[in-house]
N, C-alpha and C positions, 0 to 999 in steps of 0.2 A: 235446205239451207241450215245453214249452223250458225250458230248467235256465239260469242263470246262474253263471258259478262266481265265485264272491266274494274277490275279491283284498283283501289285507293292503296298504294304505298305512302308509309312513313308514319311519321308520329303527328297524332293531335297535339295542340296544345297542350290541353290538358296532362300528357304522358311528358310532355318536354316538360313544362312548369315542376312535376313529382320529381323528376328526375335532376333537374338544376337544384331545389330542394334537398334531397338527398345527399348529394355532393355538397352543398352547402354546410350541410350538421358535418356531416365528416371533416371536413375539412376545418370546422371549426373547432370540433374536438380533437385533432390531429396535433393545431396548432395551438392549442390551450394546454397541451400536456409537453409539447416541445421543449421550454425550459427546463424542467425536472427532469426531461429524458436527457438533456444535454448538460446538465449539474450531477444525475448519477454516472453518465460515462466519464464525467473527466474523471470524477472520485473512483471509479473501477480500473478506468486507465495509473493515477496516480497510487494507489495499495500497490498495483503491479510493478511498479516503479521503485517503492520500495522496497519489495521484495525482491528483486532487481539489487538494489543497493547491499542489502545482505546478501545477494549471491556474492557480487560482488568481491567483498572482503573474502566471503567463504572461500572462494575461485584463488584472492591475494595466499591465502592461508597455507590453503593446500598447495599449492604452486609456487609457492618463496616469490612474489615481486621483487626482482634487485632491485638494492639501492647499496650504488656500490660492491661490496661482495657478497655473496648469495651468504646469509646466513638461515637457518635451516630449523633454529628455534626461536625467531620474532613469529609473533603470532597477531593476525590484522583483525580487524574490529571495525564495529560502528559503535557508535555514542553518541545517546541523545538526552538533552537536560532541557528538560520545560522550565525549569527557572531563567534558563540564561534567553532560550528560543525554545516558539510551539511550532517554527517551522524547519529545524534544521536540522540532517541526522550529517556526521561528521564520521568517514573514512579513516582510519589511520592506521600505524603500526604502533603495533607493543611492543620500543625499544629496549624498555625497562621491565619487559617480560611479568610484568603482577596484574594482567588481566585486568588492566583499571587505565580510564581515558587521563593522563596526565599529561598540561601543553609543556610544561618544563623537558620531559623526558621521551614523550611521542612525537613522530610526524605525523601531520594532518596531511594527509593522498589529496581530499579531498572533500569539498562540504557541498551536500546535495541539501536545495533548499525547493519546501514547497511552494508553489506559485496558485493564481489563481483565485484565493479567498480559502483557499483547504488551508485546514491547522492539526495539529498533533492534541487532540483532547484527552487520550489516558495512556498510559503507562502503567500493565500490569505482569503481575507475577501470581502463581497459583499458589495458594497456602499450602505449608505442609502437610496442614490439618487435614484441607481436601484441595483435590485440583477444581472443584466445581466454583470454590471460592474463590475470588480472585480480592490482591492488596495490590490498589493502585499506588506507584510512586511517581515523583520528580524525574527522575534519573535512572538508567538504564545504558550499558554496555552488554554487547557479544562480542567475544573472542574466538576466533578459529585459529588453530595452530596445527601444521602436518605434523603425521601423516594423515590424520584423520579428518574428515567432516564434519566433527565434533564441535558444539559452540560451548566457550563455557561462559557464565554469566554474573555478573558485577551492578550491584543496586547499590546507590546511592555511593560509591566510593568504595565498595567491599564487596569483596569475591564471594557468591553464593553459592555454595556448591548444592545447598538443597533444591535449588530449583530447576525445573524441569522443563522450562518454557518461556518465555516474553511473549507479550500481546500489545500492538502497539494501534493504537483505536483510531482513525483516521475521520472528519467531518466537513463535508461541504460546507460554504458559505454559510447558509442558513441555517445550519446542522440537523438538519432534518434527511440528512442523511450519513450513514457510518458505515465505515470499512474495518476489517480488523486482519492485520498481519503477525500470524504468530510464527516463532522462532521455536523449535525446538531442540533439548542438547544433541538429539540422534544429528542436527545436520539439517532437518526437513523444515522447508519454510513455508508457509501457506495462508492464503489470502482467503478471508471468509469475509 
């Protein structure tokens, strides 16, 4: 004769109760860090965005956008002024060709504004002294003009030729967290 011994499938309690448990913490920690993961994605999505907006002009620059007849030395731009707005970076062309955002003498393409609770908290430039140093301003233009994908760069209403970069500091809601989009003259734009 031959016996069978007949085993018990499934879960005790006990392993059910550890296991709803465990599920439990997770998913309470999942949903406790939710916010912050969804306040650093908008702010990684909008630096992109930005940088984005400098291609952009870089793209108008190189490429002459008509208006009217192709002219071959307007050179197109962003410009952004923490005084007037901490949310607004402003498209245009250099009609009046001096590298400097002027509404009298430029068209505005375009005004790309932040949404969401994100704001424009610095505006910098690297010192000449060192590039490690940075002097935050108000104000801040880049200019691209073909043939090249050269930016050249305009602080506070005056052509910089010394400088070598823009950094443009980007802050969630809470500011507890910061994005930083730098410009540099080669052309290259990048979001740290």
């Amino acid at each position: 004769m031959t016996y069978f011994k007949h085993k018990d499938k499934g879960f005790t309690l006990v392993e059910m109760i550890i296991s709803v448990g465990i599920f439990t913490i997770m998913s309470a920690i999942i949903l406790a860090n939710y916010p912050e993961f969804r306040s650093r994605s908008a702010l990684d999505n909008l630096a992109a965005q930005i940088a984005t907006v400098y291609r952009e002009a870089q793209i108008y620059g190189i490429s002459v956008r008509e208006e009217g007849e192709a002219n071959f030395s307007i050179g197109y731009g962003v410009h952004i002024d923490r005084t007037v707005s901490d949310t607004d970076l402003i498209i245009f062309s250099d009609a009046d060709k001096d590298f400097i955002f002027n509404e009298k003498f430029d068209s505005i393409l375009e005004t790309f504004k932040l949404g969401g609770g994100e704001r424009l908290t610095k505006l910098c430039i690297p010192s000449c002294v060192s590039a490690k140093i940075q002097n935050e301003v108000d104000s801040l233009t880049a200019v691209f003009v073909r043939p090249n994908p050269d930016a050249s760069f305009s602080v506070r209403d005056t052509l910089d030729p010394s400088a070598s970069s823009i950094s443009i500091e980007v802050s969630n809601r809470s500011g507890s967290y910061l994005r930083n989009v730098e410009v540099f003259t080669t052309g290259q734009i990048s979001v740290r």
